[in-house]
N, C-alpha and C positions, 0 to 999 in steps of 0.2 A: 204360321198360317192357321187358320181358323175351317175347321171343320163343322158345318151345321147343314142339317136337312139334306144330306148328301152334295150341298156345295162348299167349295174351298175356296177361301178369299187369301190368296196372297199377297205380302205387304205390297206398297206402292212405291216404298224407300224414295218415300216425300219427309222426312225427318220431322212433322209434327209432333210427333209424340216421343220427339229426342228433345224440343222444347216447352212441349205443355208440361210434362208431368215432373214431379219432383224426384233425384235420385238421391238418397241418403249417403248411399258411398260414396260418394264425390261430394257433397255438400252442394247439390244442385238445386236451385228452388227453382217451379212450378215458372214455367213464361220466361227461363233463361234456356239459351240452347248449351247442349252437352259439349263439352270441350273434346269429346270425341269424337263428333259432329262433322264429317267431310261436308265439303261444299257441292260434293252430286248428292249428299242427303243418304250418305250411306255410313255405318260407323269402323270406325278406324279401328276399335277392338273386339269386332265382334264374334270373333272366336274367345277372349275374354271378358264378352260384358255380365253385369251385374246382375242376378238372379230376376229384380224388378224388370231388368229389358228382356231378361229370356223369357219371362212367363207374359208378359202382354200378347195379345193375339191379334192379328186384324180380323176386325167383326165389321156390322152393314154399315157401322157410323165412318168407318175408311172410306167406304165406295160411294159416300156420299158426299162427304165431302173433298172429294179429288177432284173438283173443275173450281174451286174457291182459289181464292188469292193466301198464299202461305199463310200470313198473317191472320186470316180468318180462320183457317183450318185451325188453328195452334189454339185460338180462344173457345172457339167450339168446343175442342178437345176437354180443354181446362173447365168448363163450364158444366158438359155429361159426365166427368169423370168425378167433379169435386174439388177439382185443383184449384 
């Protein structure tokens, strides 16, 4: 969760950004979803996931895009992010 200006944004475990971004440990590219990816949008290892998923934060660009259709959330994502 994302600490700023005294609010806290916690995730939404809408699994966007288990498909926007790219994970190198796993050999994941960027717009494919993570193969530890549950289908409620939560991860299966997330007591052992990969440093990249521990350090991401949900920041305002979550809480904005939470009423989009999955699919758009994911490109959003990949697009502010770089991916």
């Amino acid at each position: 969760m994302c600490t700023k200006n005294d609010e806290t944004i916690e995730c939404f475990a809408c699994g966007a950004c288990c498909v926007a971004f790219s994970i190198s440990t796993f050999e994941k590219e960027s717009g494919k979803a993570c193969a530890y990816l549950s289908e409620n949008g939560l991860c299966g290892i997330y007591s052992k996931r990969p440093d990249v998923c521990r350090e991401f934060v949900p920041d305002e660009v979550c809480v904005l895009i939470q009423g989009l259709p999955f699919g758009e959330k994911v490109e959003i994502l990949k697009k502010i992010y770089g991916m």
